[in-house]
N, C-alpha and C positions, 0 to 999 in steps of 0.2 A: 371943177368943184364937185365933190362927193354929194347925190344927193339925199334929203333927208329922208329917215326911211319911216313909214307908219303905219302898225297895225291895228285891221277894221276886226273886231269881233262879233259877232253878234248871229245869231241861229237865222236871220229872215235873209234868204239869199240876194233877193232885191234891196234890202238898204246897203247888202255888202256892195253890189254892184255898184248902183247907184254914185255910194260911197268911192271906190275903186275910180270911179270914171271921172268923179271932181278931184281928186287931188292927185289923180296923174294927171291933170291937165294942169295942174300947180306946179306941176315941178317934182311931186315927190316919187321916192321908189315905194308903193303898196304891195303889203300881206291881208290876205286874208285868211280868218278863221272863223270855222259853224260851231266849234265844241271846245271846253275850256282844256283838251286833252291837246289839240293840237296847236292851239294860242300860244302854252307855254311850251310847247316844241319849237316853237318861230321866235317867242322869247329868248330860248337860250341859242339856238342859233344866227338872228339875224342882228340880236338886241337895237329894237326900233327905236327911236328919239321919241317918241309917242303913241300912244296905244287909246286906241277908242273903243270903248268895252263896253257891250249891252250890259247892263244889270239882272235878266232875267233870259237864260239859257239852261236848255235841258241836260240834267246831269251833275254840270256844277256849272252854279250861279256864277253871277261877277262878283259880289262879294270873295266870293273862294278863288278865282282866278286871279282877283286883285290881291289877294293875300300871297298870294304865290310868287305872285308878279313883285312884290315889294321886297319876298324872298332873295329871288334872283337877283335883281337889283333896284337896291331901296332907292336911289336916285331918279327911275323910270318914270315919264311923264306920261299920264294916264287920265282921258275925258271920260266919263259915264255917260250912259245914253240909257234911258228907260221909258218905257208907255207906260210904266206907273209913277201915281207918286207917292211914293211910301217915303214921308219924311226922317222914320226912324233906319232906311235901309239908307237914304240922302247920305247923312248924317254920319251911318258906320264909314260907309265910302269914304268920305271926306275925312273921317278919321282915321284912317288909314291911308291915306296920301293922295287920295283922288283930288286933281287943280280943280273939277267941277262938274258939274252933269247939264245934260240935257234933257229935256223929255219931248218924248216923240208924242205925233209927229214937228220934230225942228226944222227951224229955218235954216237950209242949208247955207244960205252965206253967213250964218252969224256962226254957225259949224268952222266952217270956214276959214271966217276972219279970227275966230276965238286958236286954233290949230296954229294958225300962219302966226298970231301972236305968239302964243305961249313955246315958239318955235325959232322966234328972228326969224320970220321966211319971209322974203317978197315973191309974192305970188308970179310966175315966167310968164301969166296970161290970164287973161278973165276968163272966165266957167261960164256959158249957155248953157240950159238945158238944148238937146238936140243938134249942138253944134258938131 
């Protein structure tokens, strides 16, 4: 079985990580991107089953990148992730096709279990920290 593929966006190299380290221990094949230049280079060539997109990155935001993203292809499933909460940036996202957001700092298992849902995934193994 092919696995499912998902890109971490976001400019803080440790949440890529981080990110990176729990859901290849799920099962999935991981991209990552620091800039919304090279996100959608991985968009059009890897097209992920899901994309986890900070909201605020240097250059261009996740707004802009999520507009892109919806470009390429409008059916793309795409989590927001932000340390702010600007309810009216919430809002555009999600009116533009984002399933939902998170704000940091999040609970990585509800990261998690929210991804593995919105994905049909049964997770291949529980995620430790340190494992």
């Amino acid at each position: 079985m092919e696995k499912k593929k998902l890109l971490i966006v976001d400019d803080q190299n440790g949440i890529r990580v981080l990110l990176v380290e729990v859901f290849n221990s799920e099962g999935y094949q991981t991209f990552q991107a620091s800039n919304g230049k090279l996100a959608l280079e991985i968009v059009k060539r890897e097209s992920p089953d899901l994309v986890l997109l900070d909201m605020k990155i240097p250059g261009m935001d996740g707004l802009d990148i999520l507009k892109h993203i919806k470009q390429i292809d409008p059916s793309m499933k795409v989590i927001m992730m932000t340390a702010y909460g600007e309810l009216d940036m919430i809002k555009e996202a999600t009116d533009l096709g984002a399933l939902m957001h998170f704000t940091k700092p999040f609970d990585i298992d509800e990261l998690r279990v929210e991804v593995n849902r919105h994905l049909g995934h049964k997770p291949s193994s529980g995620f430790a920290i340190g494992s």
